[in-house]
Each structure stands twice: as structure tokens, then as C-alpha cells.
N, C-alpha and C positions, 0 to 999 in steps of 0.2 A: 142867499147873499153871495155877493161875487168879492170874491179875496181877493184884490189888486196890490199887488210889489212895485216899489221902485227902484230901480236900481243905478243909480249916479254915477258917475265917474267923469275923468275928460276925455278920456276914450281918442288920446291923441300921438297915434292913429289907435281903430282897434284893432286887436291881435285874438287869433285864437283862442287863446288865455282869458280875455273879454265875451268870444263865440260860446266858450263852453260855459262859463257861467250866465248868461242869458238864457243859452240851452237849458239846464237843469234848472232856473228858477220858471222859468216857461211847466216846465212839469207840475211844481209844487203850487203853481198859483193860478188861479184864471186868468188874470192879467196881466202884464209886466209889461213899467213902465221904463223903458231906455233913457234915462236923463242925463243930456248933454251938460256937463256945467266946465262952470272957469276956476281952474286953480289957480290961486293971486299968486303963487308961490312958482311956477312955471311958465313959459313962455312957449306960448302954442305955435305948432306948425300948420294947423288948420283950421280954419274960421269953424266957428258952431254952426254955420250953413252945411259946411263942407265935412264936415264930422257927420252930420245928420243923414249925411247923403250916403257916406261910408256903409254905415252900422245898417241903411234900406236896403244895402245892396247883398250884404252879408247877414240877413237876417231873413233873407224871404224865406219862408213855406212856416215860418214860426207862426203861424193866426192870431196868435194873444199878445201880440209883443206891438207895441207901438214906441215912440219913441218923441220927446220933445225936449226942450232947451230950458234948463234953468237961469230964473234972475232973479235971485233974490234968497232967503233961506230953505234948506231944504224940508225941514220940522211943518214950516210953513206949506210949502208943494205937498208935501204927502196929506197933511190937513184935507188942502182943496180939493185934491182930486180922491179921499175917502178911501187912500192906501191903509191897508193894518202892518204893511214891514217895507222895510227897508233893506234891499239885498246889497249885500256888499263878498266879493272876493278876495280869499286871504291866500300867500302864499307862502309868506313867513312869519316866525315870530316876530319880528321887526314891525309888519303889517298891523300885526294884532294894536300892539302897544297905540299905536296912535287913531284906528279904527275903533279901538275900546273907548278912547275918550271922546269921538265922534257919536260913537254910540251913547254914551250918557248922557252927552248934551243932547239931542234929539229929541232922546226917551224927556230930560227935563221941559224943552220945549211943547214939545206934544208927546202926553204918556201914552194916547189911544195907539201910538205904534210901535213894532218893536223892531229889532236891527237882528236879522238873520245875517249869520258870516257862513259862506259856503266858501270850505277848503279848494285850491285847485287841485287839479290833476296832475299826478307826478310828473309827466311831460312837459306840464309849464310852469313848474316852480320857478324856473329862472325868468321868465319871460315877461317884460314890460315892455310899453310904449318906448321908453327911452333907451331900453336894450336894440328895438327896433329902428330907432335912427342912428343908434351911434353905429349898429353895424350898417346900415344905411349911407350913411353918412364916408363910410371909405369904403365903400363899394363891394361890402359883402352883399351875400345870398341872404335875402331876404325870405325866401320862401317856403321855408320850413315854418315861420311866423306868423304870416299875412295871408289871406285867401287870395289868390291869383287877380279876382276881381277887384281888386285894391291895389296892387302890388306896382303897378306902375304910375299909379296918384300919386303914392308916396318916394316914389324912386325918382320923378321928375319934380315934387317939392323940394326933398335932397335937394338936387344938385342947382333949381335957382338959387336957394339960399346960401350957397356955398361957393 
């Protein structure tokens, strides 16, 4: 039986922080699903095309790792495509608190899967999408962040939208 993950976010942009946890659920699974989705709560810098494109270019030599766009519930997408977990990245206790109750509602929606939380790596405790525009955003270094291959997608979104 093949163990398929999914692992959601908006991934807007992704950041190492995003690479490493792909990486290590890549290990623990046969599968892993990269799901692009929309948080109603954010206002994205990159279309779900263009996220999609990001996460192919920084994930090549991964062979399990596919990636697709959610519309709709996630409980639901893990259902269809016969995921048994649900991977998510924690980096702080702040993280936990509201991923915990993501996690229960899931598990109620569909019990057949469960929600693994992989801690990150000390080096990117800090680091999020939005850490990455805002230093973006006044014309810091972005490159301790972002893989190279990326780095100037998002350094030329900056500055149209600015």
C-alpha cells in the first residue's frame, strides 16, 4: 500500500523553511502531495499558477513529490486522492495553537487521516513567506531565504506592486 501526504499551505512565495519540510515528509511517505491553497485571510503575491511553478522549480530531484492547487476543503482533497496524513510545519508555539484546531477539524471531517506536525529546523524558526516580503519589500537580502531560482520572481513582484 502506498502512504500518500499532503501537505498544504499558500506557499506565498516558498522559502527554505517550506524546502525542508517537503524534504523530510518526502522521506516518511511514498508520496507527497504539495497543495497550493488560498488563505481568505491573506492577500497573495502570486497567483496559484505561479506558486505552482515556484515550488517545480525548487523541488526537482524530489520523485514523490507532486504538487496540485486546492479548491475546495482540505478533509475533502485528502479523502480523493486516498492520503492517510496530512503534513503540516510548526515553528512556534503560536503555530501549534491554531494548527491544532485545523487538525481536529480534519480528523472530524475525515477520521481515515491523521495530521502529522513536523517541527522546523533551528535555522528557520523565524522564517515565513511574509518575513520574506517584508524584507523584500525594502530592499533587503533576500537570499539567505529563497533558493536563487526564485529569488528574482519574487524581487521583481516586490517592486511592481510597490
Amino acid at each position: 500500500m502506498r502512504r500518500i501526504a499532503v501537505c498544504p499551505g499558500s506557499f506565498d512565495p516558498v522559502t527554505y523553511g517550506h524546502i525542508d519540510i517537503f524534504n523530510r515528509a518526502s522521506k516518511l511517505f511514498d508520496k507527497v502531495i504539495i497543495l497550493v491553497s488560498t488563505n481568505v485571510n491573506k492577500k497573495p503575491l502570486f497567483t496559484p499558477t505561479e506558486r505552482i511553478k515556484m515550488i517545480m522549480q525548487v523541488t526537482e530531484g524530489m520523485d514523490n513529490v507532486v504538487i496540485d492547487i486546492l479548491d475546495g476543503l482540505l478533509a475533502d482533497y485528502v479523502k480523493d486522492v486516498g492520503a492517510v496524513a496530512i503534513v503540516k510545519g510548526l515553528r512556534a508555539v503560536s503555530d501549534f495553537e491554531y494548527e491544532f484546531q485545523m487538525a481536529l477539524a480534519n480528523k472530524k471531517l475525515y477520521p481515515d487521516a491523521e495530521t502529522v506536525f513536523l517541527t522546523t529546523s533551528a535555522e528557520n524558526m523565524y522564517l515565513s513567506s511574509s518575513v520574506v516580503k517584508q524584507i523584500a519589500t525594502f530592499d533587503g537580502d533576500i537570499s539567505s531565504f529563497v533558493p536563487d531560482a526564485i529569488r528574482d520572481d519574487i524581487l521583481s513582484r516586490i517592486k511592481k506592486v510597490n
